[in-house]
Structures are given as structure tokens and as C-alpha cells.
N, C-alpha and C positions, 0 to 999 in steps of 0.2 A: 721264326720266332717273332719276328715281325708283327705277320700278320696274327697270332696269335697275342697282341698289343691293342693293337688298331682292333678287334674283335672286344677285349676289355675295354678299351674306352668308349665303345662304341653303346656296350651295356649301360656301364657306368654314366655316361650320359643319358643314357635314356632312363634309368633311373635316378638319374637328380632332376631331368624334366620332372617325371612322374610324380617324385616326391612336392616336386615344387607345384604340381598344379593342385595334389594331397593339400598341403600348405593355405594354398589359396581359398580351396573348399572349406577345409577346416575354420578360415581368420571370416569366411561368408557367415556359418554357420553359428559362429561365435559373435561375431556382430551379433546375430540377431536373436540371439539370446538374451545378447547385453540390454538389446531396445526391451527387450519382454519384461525382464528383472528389472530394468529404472521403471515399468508400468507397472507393474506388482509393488515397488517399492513407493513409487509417489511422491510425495511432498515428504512425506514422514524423514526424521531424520536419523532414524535407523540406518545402518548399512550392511546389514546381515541377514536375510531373509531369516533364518531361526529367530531371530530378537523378533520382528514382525511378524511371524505365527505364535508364536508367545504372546505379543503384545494383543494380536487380534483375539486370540483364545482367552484371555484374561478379562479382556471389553466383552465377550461375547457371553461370559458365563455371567459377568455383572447385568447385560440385560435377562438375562433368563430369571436371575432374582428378581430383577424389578416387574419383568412380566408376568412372574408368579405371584409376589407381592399385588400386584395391579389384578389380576385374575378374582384374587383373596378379597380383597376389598369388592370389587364388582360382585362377587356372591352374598356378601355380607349385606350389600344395597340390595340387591336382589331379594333375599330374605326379608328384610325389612320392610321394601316396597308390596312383599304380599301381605303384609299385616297393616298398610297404613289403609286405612279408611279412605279409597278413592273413589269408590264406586258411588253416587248417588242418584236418587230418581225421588221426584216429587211429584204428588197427586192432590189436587185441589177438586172437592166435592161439595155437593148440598148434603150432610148428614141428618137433615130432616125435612123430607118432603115437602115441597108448597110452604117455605118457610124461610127468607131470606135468602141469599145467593151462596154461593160456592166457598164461602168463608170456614171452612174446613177443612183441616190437608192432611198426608203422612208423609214424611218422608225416609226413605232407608238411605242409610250409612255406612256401606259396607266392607269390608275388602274384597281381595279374592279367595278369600275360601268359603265367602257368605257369610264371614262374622261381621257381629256393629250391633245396631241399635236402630230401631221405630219408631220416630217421634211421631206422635197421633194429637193433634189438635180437634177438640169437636169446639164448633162454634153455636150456639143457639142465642138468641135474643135476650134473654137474661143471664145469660152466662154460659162461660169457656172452659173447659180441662185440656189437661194439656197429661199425656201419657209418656211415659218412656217403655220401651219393651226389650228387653237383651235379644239379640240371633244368634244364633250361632246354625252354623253349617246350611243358611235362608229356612231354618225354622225357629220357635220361638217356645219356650216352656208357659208361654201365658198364650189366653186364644187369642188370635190374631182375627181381625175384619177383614171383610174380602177386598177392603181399598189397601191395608196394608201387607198382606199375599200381593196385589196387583205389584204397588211401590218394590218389592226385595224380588218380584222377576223381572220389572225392569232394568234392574242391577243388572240382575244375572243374563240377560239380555244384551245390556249395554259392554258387558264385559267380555264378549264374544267375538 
């Protein structure tokens, strides 16, 4: 009966080793968890990783409005910026041969889709006009000179 003793403790022993080195594993493992969870947790003074996925998901949908917000506006300029009259080119000419110097210009004021306006200056010796002409899409419902066709492809030139 004895040895039928001595054979139980002998188990029994060896499974509280076992258990105990189980134990050991386990408190490694668990340690480094702990370091992982204080890195994920941070500074923040959360102490519950849900509060902090909560917390991050509530900041993160706030940037997504503001990024859409921010989006919205940037198209808005955007929009706007093809209608602002940015495009220009000016031409200075002699509009009457053998006749004073290059004191006659046009100039186009475009945007990007070819709209604005042709200012047409003619200069002669006794006197100046000065034109306005509408564009739209770089053509004009009035006839155009070939100095100001030249002026509204420069634009369209420049804008390339």
C-alpha cells in the first residue's frame, strides 16, 4: 500500500511542478500583455480599453466631418477659381502702317473656360478708341481682329 503512496505523490508532485511552471508561463505572458495594453493606452487617462475605442471612434468620425467640410469648401474654390478671370495676354501693335509706333494693344481677360472680355485699344495720331468685346467659350459675337484671336490664344496657350 505503500508504494502505492509513494507512486501518488510522486504524481502529485509532478503535477504541481507542471502546474507551477503552467503558472510561470501564464504571469510571462500576462506581463506582456500588460506592457502592450499601457502602449495602446498611453498618456490617456482612460483605464479601459472600450472607453478608448469609443473615445478614438468619436475623434475619428469628428475628423471625417471636418475632412468633408474641408473637401466642400476646396470645391467651392475650386469652382470659383474657374470663373475668376486669370488668364491674361497682351499684344502691343502698330494698327496703322508707317504711322507712329506700337501704341495699340489688346488685351484678353480670361478664365478657364475662355470667358472675359477684349479690351482693343487703336492708337492713331489724332485720336484713340478704346473697345470692349464679351468672349465667351475664346469666341466673340462681335468680329474680332486678328491681333485680338492672337491675345485670347495666348490665354488659351498660357493656360495649358
Amino acid at each position: 500500500m505503500e508504494s502505492y503512496v509513494d507512486v501518488f505523490l510522486a504524481g502529485l508532485t509532478g503535477a504541481v511542478v507542471l502546474l507551477m511552471v503552467l503558472v510561470i508561463v501564464l504571469m510571462v505572458k500576462i506581463s506582456g500583455m500588460n506592457k502592450r495594453y499601457r502602449k495602446i493606452i498611453g498618456n490617456s487617462q482612460v483605464e479601459q480599453v472600450d472607453d478608448l475605442l469609443i473615445d478614438l471612434q468619436e475623434g475619428r468620425m469628428k475628423l471625417e466631418g471636418a475632412v468633408k467640410e474641408q473637401a466642400d469648401a476646396i470645391d467651392g474654390i475650386r469652382r470659383v477659381m474657374k470663373k475668376m478671370k486669370a488668364h491674361v495676354a497682351v499684344s502691343r501693335y502698330n494698327a496703322f502702317n508707317k504711322q507712329g509706333s506700337d501704341l495699340s494693344f489688346s488685351v484678353a481677360i480670361l478664365d478657364d473656360e475662355q470667358d472675359g472680355v477684349v479690351l482693343t485699344g487703336i492708337h492713331s495720331r489724332e485720336e484713340s478708341y478704346i473697345y470692349a468685346k464679351p468672349v465667351e467659350k475664346g469666341g466673340s459675337n462681335y468680329a474680332l481682329s486678328p491681333e485680338e484671336k492672337e491675345v485670347i490664344a495666348q490665354t488659351a496657350a498660357a493656360k495649358r
